[in-house]
C-alpha positions as CSV (number, residue, x, y, z in Angstrom):
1,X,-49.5,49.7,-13.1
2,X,-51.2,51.1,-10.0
3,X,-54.5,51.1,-9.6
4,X,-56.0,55.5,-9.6
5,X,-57.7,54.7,-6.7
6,X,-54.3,53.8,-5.0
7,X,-52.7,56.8,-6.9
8,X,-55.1,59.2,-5.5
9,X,-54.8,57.6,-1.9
10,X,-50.9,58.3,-2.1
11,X,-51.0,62.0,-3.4
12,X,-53.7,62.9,-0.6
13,X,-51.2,61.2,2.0
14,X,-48.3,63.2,0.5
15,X,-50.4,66.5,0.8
16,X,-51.9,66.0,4.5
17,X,-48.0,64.8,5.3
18,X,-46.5,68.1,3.4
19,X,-49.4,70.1,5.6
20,X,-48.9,68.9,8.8
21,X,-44.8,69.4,8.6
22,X,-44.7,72.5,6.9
23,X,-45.2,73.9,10.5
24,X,-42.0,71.8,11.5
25,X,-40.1,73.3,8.6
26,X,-40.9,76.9,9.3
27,X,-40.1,76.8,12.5
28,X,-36.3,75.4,12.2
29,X,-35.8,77.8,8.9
30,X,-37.1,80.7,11.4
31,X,-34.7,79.6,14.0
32,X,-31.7,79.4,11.4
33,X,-32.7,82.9,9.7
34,X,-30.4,86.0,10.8
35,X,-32.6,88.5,12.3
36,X,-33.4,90.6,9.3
37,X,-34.8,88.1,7.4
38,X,-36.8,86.7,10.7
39,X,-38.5,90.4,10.8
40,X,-38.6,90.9,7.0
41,X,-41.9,92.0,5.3
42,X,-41.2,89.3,2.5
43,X,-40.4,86.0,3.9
44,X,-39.3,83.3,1.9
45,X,-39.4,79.3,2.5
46,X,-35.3,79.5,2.0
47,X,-32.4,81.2,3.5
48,X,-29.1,81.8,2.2
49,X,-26.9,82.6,5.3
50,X,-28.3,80.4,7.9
51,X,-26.8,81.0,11.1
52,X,-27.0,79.7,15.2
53,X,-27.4,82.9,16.8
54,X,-30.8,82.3,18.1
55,X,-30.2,79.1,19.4
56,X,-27.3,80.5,21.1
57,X,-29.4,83.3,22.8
58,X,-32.5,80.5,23.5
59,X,-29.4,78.3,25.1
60,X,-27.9,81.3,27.1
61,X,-31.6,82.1,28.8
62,X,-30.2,81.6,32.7
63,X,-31.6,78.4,34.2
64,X,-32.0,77.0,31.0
65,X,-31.0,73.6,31.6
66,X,-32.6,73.6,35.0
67,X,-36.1,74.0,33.0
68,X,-35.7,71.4,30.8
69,X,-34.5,69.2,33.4
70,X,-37.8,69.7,35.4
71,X,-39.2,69.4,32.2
72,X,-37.8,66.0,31.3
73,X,-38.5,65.0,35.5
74,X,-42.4,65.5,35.2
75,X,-42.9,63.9,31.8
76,X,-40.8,60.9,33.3
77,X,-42.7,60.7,36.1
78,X,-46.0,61.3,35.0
79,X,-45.4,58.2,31.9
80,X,-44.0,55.8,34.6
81,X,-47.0,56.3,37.1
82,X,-49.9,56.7,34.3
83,X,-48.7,53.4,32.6
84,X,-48.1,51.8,36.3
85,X,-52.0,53.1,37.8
86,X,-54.2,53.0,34.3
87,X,-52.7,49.5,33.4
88,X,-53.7,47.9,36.8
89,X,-57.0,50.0,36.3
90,X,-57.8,48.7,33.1
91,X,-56.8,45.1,34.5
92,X,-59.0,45.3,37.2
93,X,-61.8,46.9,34.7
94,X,-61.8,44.0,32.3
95,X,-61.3,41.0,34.6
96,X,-63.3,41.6,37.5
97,X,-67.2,42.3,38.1
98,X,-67.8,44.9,41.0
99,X,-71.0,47.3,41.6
100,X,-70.3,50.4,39.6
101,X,-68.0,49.3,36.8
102,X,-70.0,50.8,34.4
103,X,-70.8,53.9,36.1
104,X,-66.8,53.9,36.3
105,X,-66.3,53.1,32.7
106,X,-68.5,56.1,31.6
107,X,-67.1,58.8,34.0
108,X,-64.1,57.7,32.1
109,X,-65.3,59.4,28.6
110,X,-67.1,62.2,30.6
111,X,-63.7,63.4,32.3
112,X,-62.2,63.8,28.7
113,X,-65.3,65.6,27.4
114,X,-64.9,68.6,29.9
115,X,-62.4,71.6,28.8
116,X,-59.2,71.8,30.5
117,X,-59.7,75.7,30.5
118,X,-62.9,75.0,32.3
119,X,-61.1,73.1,35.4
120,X,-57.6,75.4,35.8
121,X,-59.5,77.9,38.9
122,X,-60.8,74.7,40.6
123,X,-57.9,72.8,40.3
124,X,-55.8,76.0,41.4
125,X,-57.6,76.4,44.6
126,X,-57.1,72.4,45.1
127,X,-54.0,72.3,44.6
128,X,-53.1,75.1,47.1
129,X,-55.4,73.0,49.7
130,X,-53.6,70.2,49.0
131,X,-50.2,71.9,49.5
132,X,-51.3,72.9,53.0
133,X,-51.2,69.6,54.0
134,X,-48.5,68.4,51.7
135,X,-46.5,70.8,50.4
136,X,-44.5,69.2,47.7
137,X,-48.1,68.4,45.4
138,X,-48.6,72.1,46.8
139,X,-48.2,75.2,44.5
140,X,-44.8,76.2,43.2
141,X,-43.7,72.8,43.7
142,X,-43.5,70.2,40.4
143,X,-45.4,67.5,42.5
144,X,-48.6,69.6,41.7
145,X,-47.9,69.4,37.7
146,X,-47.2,65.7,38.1
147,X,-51.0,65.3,39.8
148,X,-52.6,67.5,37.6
149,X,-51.2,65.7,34.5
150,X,-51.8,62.4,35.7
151,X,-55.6,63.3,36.6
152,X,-55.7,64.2,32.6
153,X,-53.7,61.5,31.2
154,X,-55.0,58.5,33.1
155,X,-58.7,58.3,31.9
156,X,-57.2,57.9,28.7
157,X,-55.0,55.5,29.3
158,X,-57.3,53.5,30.8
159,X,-59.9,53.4,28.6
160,X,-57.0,52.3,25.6
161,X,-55.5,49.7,27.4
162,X,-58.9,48.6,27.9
163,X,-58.8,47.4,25.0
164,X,-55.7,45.6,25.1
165,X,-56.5,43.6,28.1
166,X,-59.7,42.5,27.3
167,X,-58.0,41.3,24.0
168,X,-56.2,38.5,25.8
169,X,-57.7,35.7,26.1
170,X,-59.1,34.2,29.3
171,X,-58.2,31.1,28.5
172,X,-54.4,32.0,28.7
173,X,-54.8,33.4,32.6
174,X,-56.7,29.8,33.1
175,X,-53.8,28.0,31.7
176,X,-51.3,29.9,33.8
177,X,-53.3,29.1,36.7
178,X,-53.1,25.5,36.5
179,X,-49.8,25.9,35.9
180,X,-49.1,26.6,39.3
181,X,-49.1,30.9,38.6
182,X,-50.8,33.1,41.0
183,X,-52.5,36.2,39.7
184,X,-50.0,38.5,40.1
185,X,-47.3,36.3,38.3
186,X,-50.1,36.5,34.8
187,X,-50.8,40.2,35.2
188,X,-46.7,40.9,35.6
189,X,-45.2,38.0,33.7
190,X,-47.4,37.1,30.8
191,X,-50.0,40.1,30.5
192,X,-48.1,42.9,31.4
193,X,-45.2,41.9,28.1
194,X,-48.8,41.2,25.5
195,X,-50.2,44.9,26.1
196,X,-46.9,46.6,25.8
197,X,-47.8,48.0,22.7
198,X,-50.4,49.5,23.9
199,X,-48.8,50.7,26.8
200,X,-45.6,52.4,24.3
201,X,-48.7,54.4,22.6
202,X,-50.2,55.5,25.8
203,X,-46.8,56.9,27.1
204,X,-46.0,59.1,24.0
205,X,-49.1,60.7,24.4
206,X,-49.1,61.5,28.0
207,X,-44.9,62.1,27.7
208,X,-46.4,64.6,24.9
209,X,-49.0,66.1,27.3
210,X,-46.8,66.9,30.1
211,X,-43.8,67.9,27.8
212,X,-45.4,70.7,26.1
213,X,-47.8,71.8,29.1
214,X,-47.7,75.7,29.7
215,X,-51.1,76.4,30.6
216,X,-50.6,74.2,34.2
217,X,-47.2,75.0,34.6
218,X,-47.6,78.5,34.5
219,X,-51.1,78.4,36.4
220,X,-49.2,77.0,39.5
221,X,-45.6,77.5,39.7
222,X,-46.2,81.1,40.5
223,X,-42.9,82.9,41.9
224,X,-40.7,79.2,42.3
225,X,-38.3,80.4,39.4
226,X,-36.4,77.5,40.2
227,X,-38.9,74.7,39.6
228,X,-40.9,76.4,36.3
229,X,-40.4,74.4,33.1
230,X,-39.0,74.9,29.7
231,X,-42.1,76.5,28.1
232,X,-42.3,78.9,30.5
233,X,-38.7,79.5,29.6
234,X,-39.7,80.8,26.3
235,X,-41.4,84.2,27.8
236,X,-38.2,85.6,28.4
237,X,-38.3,86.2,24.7
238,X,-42.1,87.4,24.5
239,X,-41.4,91.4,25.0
240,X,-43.2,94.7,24.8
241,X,-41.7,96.3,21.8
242,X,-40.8,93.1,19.7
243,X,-40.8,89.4,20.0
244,X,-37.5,87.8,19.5
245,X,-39.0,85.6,16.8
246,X,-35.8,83.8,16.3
247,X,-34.8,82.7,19.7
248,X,-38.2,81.9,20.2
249,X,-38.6,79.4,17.2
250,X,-34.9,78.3,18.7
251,X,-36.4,77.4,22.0
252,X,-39.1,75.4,20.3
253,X,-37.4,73.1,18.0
254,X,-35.2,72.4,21.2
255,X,-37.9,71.1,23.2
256,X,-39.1,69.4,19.9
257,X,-36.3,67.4,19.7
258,X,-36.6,65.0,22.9
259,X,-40.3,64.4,22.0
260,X,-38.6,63.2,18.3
261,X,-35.8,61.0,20.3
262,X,-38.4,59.9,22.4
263,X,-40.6,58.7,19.4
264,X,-38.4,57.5,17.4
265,X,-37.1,54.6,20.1
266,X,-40.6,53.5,20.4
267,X,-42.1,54.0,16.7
268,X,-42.1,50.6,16.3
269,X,-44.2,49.5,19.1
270,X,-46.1,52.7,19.1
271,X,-47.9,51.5,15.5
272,X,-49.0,48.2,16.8
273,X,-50.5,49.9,20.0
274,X,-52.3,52.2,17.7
275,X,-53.4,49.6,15.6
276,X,-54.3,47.3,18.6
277,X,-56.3,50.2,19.9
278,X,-58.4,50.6,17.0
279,X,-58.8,47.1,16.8
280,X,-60.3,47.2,20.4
């Protein structure tokens, strides 16, 4: 017999679970409604003549698959080069002692504390600068969305895999050593594979970040229809007289479901790493 405690621990799980997709639900049922019902003054959690049309007119939005694919480039890049910086950062963070690792440490929490909204005109006016001198991380181009997410997504990462590295122990890297292994052989061979976890549970959340970014994308790909991104893609249904609803709900379960693929090949790994980092 189970315990009420236990009972009343499930049935709050079930609720938050039911809140949080509920969202999810209403958004495909939208997408599958015809447009009367989308539009109708009494909607209803069902339909009874489901159809594809508005993901046919989200998929028929011209350039479509060229915004998702500079979609799908930045996120790629941006996880790849966030894992690659923050887990030598948080290496060198944890293993060595230099002047000003604290300081460093601390500017790491401050960074996340300030609103993004806050930064967009600086980083605007930078990113044109930098674009005079290098114009692919220049405006219009994805380069700048690839800096811009990594400045948000490193401090992060760093400070989680933190955690991770300093949970190996340093007897392991002395061991390796008198084995005859030089630094860089422990850091990529032995503990670069023990904070994988960690580093599968950074990478959804900064693949998740850059995925869905429309504030920065639309902030600085300016008149480069060619390089905007698939959230941007989404205003074509955003009109004066009416909204298409449908199409637009049809848009966003399409870019929902690579973020889904993409979480369900690392779930596994993803709830040690959370765990781990927690543990930290």
């Amino acid at each position: 017999m189970r315990r009420p405690g236990r009972l009343i621990a499930e049935l709050v799980t079930v609720v938050v679970a039911a809140v949080v997709a509920f969202p999810l639900y209403w958004m495909v049922l939208t997408a599958l409604k015809p447009a009367d019902e989308v539009i109708s003054a009494d909607p209803r959690p069902w339909t009874l003549a489901p159809t594809l049309d508005s993901f046919t007119r989200a998929l028929t939005v011209q350039s479509f698959g060229r915004y998702f694919l500079n979609s799908l480039v930045v996120a790629l890049v941006v996880v790849v080069l966030s894992l690659l910086m923050s887990f030598l950062a948080a290496t060198a963070l944890t293993r060595f002692r230099f002047r000003g690792r604290t300081t460093m440490l601390i500017m790491l929490l401050v960074v996340q504390m300030v609103p993004v909204e806050a930064l967009t005109v600086p980083l605007f006016f930078m990113m044109r600068s930098v674009g005079d001198a290098v114009p692919l991380f220049g405006l219009n181009h994805l380069g700048s969305l690839v800096l811009v997410h990594l400045a948000f997504s490193m401090p992060f990462a760093i400070w989680m895999l933190r955690g991770f590295v300093a949970a190996v122990p340093v007897e392991l890297e002395e061991a390796a050593t008198l084995d005859g292994a030089s630094r860089f052989r422990f850091v990529w061979q032995v503990l670069f594979p023990l904070v994988a976890p960690g580093l599968v549970a950074t990478s959804v959340l900064a693949f998740i970040h850059a995925w869905n970014d429309f504030l920065f994308a639309k902030t600085f790909i300016i008149s480069a229809a060619e390089n905007q991104t698939l959230p941007l893609a989404l205003q074509v249904f955003v009109k004066p007289d009416q909204n298409d609803w449908g199409a637009i709900m049809a848009g966003s379960t399409l870019m929902t479901i690579p973020v889904l693929v993409f979480f369900v090949l690392v779930q596994r790994r993803l709830v040690s790493g959370l765990a781990g980092a927690v543990k930290g």
